[in-house]
PAZAPA-4460 file (N, C-alpha, C; in steps of 0.05 Angstrom, whole numbers, plus 32768, in hexadecimal, padded with zeros to 4 digits):
% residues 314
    n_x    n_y    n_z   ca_x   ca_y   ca_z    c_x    c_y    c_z   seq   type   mol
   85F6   8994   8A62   85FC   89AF   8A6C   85E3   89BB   8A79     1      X     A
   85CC   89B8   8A62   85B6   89C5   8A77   85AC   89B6   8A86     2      X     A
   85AC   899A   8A8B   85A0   898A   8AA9   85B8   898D   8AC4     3      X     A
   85CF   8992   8AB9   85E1   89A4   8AD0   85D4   89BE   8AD8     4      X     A
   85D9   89C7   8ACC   85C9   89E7   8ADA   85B0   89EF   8AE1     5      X     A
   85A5   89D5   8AD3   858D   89D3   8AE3   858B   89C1   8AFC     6      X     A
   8597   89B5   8AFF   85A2   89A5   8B1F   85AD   89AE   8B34     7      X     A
   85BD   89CB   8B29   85C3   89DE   8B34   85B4   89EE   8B47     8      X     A
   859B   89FB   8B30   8588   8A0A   8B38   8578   89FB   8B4E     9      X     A
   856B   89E6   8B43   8566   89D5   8B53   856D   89CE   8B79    10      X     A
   8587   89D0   8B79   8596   89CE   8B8E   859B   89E3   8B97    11      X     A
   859C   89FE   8B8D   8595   8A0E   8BA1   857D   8A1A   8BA9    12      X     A
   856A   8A12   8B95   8552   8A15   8BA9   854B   8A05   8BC7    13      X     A
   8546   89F2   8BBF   854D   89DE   8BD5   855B   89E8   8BEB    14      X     A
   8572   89F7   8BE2   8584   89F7   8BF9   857D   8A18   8C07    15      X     A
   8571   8A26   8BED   8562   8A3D   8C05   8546   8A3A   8C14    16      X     A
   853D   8A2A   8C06   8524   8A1A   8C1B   8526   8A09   8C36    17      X     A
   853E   89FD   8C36   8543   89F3   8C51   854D   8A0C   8C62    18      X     A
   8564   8A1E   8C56   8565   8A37   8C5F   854A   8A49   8C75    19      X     A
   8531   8A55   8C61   851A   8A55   8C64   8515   8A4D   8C7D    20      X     A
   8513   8A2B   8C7D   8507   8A1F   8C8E   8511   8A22   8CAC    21      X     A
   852F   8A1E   8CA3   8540   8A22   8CB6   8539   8A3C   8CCD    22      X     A
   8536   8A51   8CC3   8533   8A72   8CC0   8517   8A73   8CCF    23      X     A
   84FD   8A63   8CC5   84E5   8A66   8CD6   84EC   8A56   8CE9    24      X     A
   84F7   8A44   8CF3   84F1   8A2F   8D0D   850B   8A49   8D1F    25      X     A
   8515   8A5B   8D16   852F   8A62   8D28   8516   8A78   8D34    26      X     A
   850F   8A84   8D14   84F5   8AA1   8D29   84E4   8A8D   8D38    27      X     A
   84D5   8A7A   8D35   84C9   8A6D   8D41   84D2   8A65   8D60    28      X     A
   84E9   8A5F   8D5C   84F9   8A5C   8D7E   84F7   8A70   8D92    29      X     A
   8505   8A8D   8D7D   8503   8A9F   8D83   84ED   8AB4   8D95    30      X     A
   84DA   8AAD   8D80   84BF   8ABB   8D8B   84B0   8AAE   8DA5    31      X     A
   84B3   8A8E   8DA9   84AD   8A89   8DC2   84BB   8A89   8DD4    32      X     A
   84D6   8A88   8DD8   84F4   8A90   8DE4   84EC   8AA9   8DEE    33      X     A
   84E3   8ABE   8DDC   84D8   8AE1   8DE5   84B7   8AD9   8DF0    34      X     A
   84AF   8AC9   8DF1   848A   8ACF   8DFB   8495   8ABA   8E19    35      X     A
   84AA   8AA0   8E13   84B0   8AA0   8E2F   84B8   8AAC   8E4A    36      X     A
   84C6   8AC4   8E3B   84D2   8AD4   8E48   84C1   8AEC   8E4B    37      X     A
   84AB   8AF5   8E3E   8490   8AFE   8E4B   8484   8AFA   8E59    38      X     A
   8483   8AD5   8E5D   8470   8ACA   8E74   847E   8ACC   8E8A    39      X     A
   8496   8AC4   8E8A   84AB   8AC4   8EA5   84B2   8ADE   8EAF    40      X     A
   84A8   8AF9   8EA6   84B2   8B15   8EA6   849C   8B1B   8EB4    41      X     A
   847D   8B10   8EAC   8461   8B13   8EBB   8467   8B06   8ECE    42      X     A
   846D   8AF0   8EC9   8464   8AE2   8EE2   8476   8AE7   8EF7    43      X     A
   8492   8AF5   8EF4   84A0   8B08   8F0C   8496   8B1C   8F0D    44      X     A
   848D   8B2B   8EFC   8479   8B43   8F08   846B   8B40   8F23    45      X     A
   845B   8B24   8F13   843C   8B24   8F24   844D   8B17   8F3F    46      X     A
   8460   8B0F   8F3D   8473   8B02   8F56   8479   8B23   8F6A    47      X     A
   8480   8B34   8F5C   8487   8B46   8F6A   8474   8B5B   8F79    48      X     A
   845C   8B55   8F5B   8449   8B6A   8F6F   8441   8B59   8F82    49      X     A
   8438   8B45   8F86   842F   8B35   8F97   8444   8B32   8FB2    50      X     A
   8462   8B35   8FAA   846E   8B2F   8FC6   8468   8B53   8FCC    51      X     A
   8468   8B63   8FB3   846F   8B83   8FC7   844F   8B81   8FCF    52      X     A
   8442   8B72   8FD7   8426   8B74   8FDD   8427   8B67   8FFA    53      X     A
   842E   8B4F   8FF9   843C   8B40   9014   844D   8B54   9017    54      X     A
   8462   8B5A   901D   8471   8B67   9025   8464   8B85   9036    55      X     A
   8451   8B8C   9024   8442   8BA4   9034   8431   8BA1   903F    56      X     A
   8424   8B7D   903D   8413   8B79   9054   8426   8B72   906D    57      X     A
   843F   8B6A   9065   844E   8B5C   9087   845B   8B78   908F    58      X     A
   8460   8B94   9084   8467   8BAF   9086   8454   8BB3   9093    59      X     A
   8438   8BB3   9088   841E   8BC1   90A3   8422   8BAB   90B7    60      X     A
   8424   8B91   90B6   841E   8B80   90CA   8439   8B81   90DD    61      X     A
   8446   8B81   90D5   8466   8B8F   90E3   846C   8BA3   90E1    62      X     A
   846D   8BA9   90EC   8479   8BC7   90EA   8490   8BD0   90FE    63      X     A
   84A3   8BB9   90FC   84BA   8BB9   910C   84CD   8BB8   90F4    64      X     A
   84C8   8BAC   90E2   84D9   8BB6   90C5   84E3   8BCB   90BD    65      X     A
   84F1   8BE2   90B1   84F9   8BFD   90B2   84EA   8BFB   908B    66      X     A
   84E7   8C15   908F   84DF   8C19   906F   84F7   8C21   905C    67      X     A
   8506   8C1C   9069   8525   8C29   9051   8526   8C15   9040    68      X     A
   8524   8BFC   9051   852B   8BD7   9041   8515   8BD3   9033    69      X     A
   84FB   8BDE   9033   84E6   8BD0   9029   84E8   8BE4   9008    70      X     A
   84F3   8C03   900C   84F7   8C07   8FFA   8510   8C04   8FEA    71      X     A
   8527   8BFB   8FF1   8536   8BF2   8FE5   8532   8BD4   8FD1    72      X     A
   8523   8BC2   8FE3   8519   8BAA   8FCF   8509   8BB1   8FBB    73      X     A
   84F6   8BC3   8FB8   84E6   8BD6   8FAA   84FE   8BDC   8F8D    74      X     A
   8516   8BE8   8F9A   8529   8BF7   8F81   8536   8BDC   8F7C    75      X     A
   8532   8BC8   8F82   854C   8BB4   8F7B   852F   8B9F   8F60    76      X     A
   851A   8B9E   8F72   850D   8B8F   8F5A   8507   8B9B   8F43    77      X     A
   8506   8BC5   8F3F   84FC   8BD0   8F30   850F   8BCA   8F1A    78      X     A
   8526   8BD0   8F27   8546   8BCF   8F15   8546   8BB0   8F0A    79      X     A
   8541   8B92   8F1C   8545   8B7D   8F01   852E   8B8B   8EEE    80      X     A
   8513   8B92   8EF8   8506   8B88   8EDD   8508   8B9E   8ECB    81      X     A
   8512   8BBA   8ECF   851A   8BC7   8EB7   8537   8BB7   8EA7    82      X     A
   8546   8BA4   8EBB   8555   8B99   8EA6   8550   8B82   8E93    83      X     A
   853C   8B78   8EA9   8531   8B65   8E8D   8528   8B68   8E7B    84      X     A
   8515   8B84   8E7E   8508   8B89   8E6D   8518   8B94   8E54    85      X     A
   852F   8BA5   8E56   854A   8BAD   8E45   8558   8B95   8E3A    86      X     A
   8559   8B80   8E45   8562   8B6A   8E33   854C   8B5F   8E22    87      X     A
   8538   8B5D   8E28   8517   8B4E   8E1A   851B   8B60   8E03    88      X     A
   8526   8B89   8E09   851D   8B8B   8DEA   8536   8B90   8DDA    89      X     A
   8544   8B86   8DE8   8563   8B80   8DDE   8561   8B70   8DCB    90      X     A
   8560   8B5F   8DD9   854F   8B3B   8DC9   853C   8B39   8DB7    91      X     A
   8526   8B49   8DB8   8514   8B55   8DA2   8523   8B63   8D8A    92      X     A
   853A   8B7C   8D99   853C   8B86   8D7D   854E   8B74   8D6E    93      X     A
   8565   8B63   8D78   8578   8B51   8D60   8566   8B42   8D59    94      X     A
   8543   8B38   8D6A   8539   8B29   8D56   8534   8B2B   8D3F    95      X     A
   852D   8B43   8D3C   851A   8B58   8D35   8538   8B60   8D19    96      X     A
   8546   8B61   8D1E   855C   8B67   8D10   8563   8B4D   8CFD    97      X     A
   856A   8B42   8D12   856F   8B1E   8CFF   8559   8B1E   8CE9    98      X     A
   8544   8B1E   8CF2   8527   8B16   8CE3   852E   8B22   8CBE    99      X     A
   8536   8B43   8CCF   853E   8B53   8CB4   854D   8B4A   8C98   100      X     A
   8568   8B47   8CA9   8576   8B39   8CA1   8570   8B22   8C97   101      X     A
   8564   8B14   8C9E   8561   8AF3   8C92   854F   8AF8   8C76   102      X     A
   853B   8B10   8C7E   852A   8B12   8C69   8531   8B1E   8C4D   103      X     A
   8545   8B31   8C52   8558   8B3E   8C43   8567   8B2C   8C30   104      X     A
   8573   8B18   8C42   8584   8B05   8C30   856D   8AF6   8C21   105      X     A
   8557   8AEF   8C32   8540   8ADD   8C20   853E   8AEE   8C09   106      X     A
   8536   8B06   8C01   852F   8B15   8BED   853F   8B10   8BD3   107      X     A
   855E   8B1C   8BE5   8579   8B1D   8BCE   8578   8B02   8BCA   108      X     A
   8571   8AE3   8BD0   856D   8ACC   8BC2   8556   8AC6   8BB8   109      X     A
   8542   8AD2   8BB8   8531   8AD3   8BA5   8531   8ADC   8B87   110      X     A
   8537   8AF4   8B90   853F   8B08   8B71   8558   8AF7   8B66   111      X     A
   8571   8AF2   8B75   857E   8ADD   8B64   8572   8ABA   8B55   112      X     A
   8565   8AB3   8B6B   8559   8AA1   8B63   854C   8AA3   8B41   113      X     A
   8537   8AC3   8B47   8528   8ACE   8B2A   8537   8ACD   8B14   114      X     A
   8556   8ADC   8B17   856B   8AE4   8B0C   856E   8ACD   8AF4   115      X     A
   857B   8AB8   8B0E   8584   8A9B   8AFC   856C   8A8C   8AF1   116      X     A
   8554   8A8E   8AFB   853A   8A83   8AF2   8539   8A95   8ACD   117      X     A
   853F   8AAF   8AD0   853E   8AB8   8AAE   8551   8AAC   8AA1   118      X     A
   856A   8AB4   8AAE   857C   8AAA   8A9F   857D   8A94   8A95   119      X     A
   8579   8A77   8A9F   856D   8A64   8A99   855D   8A60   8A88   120      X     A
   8540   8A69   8A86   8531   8A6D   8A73   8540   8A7E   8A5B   121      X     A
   854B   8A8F   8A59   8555   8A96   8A41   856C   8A83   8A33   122      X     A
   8577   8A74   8A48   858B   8A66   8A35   857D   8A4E   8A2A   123      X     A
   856B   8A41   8A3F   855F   8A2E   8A3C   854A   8A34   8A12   124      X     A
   8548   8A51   8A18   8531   8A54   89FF   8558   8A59   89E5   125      X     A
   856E   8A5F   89F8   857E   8A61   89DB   8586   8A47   89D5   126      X     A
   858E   8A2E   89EB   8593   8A1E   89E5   8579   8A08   89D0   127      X     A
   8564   8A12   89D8   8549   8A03   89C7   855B   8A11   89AB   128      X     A
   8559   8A29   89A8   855D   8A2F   8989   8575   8A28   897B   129      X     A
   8586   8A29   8989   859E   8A16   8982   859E   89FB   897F   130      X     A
   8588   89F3   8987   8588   89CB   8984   8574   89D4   8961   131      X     A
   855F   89E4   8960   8555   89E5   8950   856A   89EA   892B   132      X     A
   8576   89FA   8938   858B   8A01   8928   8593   89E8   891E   133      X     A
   85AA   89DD   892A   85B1   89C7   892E   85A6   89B1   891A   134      X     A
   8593   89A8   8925   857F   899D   8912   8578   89A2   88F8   135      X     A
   8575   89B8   88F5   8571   89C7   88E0   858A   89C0   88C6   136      X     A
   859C   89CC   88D5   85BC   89C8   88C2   85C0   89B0   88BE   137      X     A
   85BA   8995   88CE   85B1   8978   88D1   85AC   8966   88BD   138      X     A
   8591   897D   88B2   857C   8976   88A1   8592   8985   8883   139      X     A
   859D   899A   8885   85A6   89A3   8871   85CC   899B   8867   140      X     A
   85D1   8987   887F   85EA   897D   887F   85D5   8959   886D   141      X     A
   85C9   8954   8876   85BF   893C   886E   85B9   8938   8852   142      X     A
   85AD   8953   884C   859E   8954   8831   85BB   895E   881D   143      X     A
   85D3   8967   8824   85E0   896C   8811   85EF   894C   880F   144      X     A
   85F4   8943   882A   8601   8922   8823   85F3   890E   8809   145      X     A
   85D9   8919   880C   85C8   8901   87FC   85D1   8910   87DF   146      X     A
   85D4   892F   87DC   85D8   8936   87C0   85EF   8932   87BE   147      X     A
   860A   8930   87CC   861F   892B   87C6   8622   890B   87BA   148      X     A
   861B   88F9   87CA   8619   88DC   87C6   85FF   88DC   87AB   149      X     A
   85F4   88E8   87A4   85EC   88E7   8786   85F3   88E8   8774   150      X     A
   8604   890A   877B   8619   890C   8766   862F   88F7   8761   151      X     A
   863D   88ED   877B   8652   88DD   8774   864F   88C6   876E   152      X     A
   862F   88C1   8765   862E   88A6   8764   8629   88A8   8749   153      X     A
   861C   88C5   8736   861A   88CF   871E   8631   88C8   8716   154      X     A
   8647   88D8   871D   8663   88DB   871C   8674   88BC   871A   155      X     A
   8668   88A6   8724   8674   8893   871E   8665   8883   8706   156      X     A
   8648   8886   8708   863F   8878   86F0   864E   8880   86D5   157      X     A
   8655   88A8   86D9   8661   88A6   86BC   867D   88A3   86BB   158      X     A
   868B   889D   86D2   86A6   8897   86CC   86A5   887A   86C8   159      X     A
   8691   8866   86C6   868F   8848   86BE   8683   884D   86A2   160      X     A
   866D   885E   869C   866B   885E   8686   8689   886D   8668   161      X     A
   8691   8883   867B   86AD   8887   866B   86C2   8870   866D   162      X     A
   86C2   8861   867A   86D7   883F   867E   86C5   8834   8666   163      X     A
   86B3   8830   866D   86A5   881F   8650   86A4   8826   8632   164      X     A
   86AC   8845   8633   86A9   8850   8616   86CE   884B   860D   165      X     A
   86DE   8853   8625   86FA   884E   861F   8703   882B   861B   166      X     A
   86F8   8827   8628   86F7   8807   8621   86F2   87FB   8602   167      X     A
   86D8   880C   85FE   86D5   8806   85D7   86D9   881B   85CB   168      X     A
   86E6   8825   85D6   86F0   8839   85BF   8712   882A   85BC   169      X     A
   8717   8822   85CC   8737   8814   85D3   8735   87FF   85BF   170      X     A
   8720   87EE   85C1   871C   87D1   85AD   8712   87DD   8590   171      X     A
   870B   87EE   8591   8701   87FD   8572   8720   8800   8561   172      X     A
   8730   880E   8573   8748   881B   8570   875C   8802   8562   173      X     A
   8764   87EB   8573   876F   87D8   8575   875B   87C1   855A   174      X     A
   8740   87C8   855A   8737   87BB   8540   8743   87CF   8529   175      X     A
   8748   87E4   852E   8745   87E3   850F   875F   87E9   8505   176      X     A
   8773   87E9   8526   8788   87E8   8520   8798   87CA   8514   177      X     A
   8787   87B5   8519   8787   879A   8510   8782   879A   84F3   178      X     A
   8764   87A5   84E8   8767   87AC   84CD   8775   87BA   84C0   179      X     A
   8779   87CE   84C5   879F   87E4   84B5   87B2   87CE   84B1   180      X     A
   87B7   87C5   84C9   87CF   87B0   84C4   87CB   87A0   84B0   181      X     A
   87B3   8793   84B2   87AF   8779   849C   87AF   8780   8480   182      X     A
   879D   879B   847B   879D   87A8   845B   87C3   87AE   8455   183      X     A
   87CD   87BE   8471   87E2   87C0   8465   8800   87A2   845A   184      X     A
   87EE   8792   8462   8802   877C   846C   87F4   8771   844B   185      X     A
   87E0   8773   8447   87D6   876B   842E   87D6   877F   8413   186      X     A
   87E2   8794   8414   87EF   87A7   8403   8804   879F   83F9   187      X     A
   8812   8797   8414   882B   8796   8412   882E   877A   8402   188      X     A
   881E   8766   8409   8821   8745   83F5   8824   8751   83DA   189      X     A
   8802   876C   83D5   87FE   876C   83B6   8811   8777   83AF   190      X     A
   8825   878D   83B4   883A   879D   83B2   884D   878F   83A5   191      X     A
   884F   8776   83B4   886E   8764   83B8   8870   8757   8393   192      X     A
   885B   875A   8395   885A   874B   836B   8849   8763   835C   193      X     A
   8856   8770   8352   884B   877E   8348   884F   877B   832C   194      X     A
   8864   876B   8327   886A   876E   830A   8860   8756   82FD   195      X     A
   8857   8743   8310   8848   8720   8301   882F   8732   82F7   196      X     A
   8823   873D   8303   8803   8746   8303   87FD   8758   82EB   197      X     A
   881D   8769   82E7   881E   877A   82DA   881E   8768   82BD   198      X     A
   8833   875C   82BB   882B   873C   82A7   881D   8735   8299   199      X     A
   8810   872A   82AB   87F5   8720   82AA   87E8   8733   8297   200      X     A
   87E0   8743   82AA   87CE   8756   8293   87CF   875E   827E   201      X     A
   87F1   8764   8272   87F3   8769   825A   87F5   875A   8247   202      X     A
   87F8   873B   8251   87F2   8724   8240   87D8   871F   8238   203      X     A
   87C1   871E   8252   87A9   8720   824E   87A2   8735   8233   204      X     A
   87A8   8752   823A   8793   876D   8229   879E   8764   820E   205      X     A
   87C1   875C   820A   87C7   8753   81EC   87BA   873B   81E2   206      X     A
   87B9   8725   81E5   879F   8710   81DE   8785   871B   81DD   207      X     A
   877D   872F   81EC   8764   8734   81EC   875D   874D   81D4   208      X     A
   8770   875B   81CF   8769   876B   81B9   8771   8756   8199   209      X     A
   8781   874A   8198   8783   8739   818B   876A   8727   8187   210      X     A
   8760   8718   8193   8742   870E   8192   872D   8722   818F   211      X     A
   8729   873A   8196   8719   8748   818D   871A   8753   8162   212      X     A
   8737   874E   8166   8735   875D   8142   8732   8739   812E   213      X     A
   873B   8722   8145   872C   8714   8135   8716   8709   812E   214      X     A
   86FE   8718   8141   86E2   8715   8145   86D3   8727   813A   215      X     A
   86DD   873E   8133   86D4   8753   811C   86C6   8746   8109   216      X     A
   86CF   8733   80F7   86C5   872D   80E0   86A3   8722   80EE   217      X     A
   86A9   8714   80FD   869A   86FB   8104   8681   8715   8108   218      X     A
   8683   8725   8118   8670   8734   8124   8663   8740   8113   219      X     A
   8675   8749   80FC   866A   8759   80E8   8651   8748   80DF   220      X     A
   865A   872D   80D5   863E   8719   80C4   8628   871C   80DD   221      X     A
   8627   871C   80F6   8614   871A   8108   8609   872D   8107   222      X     A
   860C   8745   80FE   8607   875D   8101   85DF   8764   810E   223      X     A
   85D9   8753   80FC   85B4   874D   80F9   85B6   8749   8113   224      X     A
   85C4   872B   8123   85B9   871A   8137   85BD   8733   814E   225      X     A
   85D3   873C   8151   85D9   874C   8166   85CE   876A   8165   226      X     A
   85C7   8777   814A   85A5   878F   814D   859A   877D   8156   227      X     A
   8591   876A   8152   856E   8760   8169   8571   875B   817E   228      X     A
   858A   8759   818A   8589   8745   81A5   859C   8766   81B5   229      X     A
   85A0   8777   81A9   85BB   8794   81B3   85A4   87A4   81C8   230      X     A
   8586   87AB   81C1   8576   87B6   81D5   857A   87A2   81F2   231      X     A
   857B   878E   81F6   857D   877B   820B   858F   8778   821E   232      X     A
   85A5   877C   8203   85C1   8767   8215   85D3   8790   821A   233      X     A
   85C2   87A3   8210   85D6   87B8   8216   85D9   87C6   8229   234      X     A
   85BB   87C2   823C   85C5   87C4   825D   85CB   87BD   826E   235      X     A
   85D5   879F   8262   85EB   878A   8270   860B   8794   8273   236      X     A
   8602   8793   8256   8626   879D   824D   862A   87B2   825B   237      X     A
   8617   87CE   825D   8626   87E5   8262   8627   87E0   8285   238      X     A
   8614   87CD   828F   8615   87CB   82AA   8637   87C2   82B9   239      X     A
   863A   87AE   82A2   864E   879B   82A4   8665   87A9   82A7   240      X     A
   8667   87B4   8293   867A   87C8   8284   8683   87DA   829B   241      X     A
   8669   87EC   82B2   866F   8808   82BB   8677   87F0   82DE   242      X     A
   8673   87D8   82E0   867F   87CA   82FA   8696   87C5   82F3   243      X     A
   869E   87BE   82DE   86BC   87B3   82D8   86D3   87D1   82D9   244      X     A
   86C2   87E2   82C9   86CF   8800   82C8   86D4   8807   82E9   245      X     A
   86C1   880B   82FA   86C6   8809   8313   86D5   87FC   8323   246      X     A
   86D4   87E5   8324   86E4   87CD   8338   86FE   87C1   8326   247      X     A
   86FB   87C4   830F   8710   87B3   8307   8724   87C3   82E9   248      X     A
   8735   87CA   82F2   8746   87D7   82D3   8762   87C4   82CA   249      X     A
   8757   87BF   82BD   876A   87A3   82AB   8783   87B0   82A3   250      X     A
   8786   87D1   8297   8799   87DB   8296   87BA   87E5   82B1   251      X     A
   87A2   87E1   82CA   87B9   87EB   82DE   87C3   87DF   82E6   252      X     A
   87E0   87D9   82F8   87FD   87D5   82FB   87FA   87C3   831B   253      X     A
   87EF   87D3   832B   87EC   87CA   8346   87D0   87D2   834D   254      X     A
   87C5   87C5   8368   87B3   87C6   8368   87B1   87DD   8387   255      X     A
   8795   87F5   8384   879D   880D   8390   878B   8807   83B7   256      X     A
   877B   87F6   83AF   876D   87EB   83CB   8768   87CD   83C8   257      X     A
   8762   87C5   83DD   875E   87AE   83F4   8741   8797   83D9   258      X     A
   872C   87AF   83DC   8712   879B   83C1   871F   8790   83A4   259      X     A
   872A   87AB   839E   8736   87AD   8380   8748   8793   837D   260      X     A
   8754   878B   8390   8769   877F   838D   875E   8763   8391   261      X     A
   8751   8761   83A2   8741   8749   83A6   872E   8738   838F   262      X     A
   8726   8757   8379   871A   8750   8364   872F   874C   8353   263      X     A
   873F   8759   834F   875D   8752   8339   8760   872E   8341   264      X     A
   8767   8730   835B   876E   8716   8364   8764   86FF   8351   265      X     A
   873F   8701   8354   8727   86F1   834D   8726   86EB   8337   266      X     A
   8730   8707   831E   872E   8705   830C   873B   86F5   82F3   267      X     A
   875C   8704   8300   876E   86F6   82F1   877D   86E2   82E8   268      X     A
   876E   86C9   82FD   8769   86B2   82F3   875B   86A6   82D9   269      X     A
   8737   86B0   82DB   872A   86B1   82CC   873A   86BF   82AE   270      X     A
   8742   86D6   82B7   8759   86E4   8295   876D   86D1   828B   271      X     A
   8772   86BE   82A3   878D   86AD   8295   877E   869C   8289   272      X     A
   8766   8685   8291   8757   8678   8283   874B   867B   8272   273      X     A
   8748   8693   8266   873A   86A8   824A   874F   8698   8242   274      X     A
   876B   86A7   8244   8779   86AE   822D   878C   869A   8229   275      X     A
   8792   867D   823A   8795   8670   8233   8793   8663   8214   276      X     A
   877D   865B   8213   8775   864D   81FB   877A   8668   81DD   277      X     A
   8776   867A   81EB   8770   8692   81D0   8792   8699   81CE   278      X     A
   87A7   868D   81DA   87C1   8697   81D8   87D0   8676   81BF   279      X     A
   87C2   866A   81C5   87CC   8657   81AD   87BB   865E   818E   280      X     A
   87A8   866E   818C   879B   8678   8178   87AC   8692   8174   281      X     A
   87B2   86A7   8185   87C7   86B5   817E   87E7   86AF   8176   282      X     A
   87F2   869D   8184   880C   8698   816B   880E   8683   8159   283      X     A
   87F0   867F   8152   87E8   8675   8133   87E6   8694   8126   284      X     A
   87E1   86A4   8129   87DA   86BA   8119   87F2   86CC   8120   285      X     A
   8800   86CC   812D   8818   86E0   812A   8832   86CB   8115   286      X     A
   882E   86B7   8119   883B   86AC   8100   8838   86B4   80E9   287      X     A
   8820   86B6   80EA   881E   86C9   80CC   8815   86EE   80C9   288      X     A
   8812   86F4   80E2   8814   8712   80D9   8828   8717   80E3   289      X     A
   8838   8704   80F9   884B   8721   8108   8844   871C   8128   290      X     A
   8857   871F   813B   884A   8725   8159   8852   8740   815B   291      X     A
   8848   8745   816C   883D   8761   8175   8844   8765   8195   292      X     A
   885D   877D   818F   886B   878A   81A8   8855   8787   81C1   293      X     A
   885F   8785   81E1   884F   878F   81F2   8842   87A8   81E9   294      X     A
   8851   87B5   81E7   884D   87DB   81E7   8836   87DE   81D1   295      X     A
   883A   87D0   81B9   881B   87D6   819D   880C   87C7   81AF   296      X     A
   880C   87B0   81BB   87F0   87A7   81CB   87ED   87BB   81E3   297      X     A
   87F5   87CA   81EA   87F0   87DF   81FB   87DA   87F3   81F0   298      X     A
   87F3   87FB   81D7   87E2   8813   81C7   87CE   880B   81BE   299      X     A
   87CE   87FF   81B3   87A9   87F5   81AA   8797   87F1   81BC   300      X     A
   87A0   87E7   81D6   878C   87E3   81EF   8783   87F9   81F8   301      X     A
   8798   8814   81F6   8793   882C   8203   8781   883D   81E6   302      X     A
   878A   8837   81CD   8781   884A   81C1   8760   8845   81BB   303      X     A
   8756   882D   81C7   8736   882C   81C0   872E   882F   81DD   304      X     A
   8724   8846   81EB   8718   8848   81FB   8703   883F   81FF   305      X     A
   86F3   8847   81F7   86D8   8832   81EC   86CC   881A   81F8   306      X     A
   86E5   8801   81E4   86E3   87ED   81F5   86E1   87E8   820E   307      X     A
   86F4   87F7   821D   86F9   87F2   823B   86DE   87F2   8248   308      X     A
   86CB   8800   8241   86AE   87FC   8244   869C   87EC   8242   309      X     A
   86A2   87D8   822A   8689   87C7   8222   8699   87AD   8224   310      X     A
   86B4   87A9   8235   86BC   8792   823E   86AC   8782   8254   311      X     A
   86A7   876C   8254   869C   8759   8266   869B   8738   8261   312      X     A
   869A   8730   8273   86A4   8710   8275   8687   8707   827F   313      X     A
   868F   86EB   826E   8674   86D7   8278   8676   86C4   8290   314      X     A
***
């Protein structure tokens, strides 16, 4: 846009300079066109004085000529050259006029020329500030791209890092939804027999209080051996005693978690191999006292608290 208008300007300078040029070579024509016609205006002068000079020498030298005609040629040359002379400043003044004119228009294209020369310079200094601008916003269109493309590259690191946390949190979920299942699937085995286990145990605690009242005696004669050796072996026992109290109750029915049961499991093998051997020593001895209801081997199990403490296996 601005090497147009400036090709513009361009072109009409140019084109009022050939103008110009045009304009001096026409006064130039002009002015010797009018100094020709000075020389040719003298040099009929000097033609005329010179013939009315002849003429008044062949008047004295003749004088058979009449003077009416000599003054009539007299009024006929006076009359061209006042008319030439009326066209010469005829011709002078349209020169003289033109000249005006031409110079007039030269002026009013000057001052236009000035006109468009500011104008120009002012757009030329708005269009500079507008490229500056431009640039400017450029620089501030550029610099928000790079913060945008930061952010969204922020923006994706944590939407990969939230895929990766949903990812294990998903396998966390699905683990431990694997474990629920299995404890419950293994509840449900211990559940399914509840009454063998239940059995078990009451066969076990009856043999086992039963062998305790027939070991009374025995313990009593030891009485000596076990004061000397009871500081030693009594924070075994009570150690023994407060793990078994914890993990393992010989009295309950079903088993209430996943360890417990695992230890019941472990144990109650080892209880059947106790009481094995000690169950053919018991119906030697209920032959002769008597056997004894589940329910009295209950009550006696329950009514010595005590024991349940200082129970332990080798």
């Amino acid at each position: 846009m601005m090497l147009k208008r400036n090709n513009e300007v361009q072109h009409s300078v140019t084109h009022l300079h050939d103008l110009l040029i045009s304009l001096q070579a026409v006064v130039v024509q002009q002015d010797s066109f009018i100094e020709d016609q000075r020389q040719t205006l003298n040099e009929r002068l000097v033609a005329n004085s010179s013939r009315h000079s002849s003429s008044s020498s062949l008047s004295s030298s003749s004088s058979s000529r009449p003077s009416s005609l000599i003054e009539q040629e007299k009024h006929r040359s006076l009359e061209r050259q006042r008319q030439e002379a009326a066209t010469l400043q005829k011709q002078q003044a349209a020169h003289q006029e033109e000249k005006r004119k031409r110079e007039k228009a030269w002026d009013m294209k000057e001052r236009c020329l000035a006109e468009r020369e500011e104008r120009l310079q002012a757009e030329e200094e708005q269009s500079r500030k507008r490229h500056q601008e431009l640039a400017e916003e450029a620089e501030t269109l550029q610099r928000k791209k790079e913060e945008y493309q930061g952010e969204l590259e922020r923006l994706r690191e944590a939407q990969r890092r939230l895929e990766r946390d949903k990812d294990a949190l998903r396998r966390d979920t699905e683990r431990l939804e694997d474990l629920q299942r299995e404890e419950s699937e293994q509840l449900q085995k211990y559940q399914r027999t509840p009454s063998t286990t239940s059995e078990d145990s009451m066969r076990s605690h009856s043999t086992w209080s039963l062998d305790l009242d027939s070991k009374e005696a025995a313990e009593q004669l030891k009485g000596v051996e076990l004061s000397s050796s009871a500081p030693a072996k009594e924070p075994f026992l009570r150690i023994g005693s407060k793990r078994m109290g914890k993990h393992f109750n010989p009295f309950s029915s079903s088993s209430s978690s996943k360890p417990q049961g695992a230890e019941k499991e472990s144990q109650l093998p080892r209880l059947l191999q106790l009481t094995k051997p000690k169950e053919k020593k018991d119906k030697r001895k209920k032959k002769g006292k008597g056997e004894l209801t589940p329910t009295e081997s209950n009550a006696t199990v329950m009514s010595d608290p005590q024991n349940d403490g200082d129970i332990f296996f080798c």
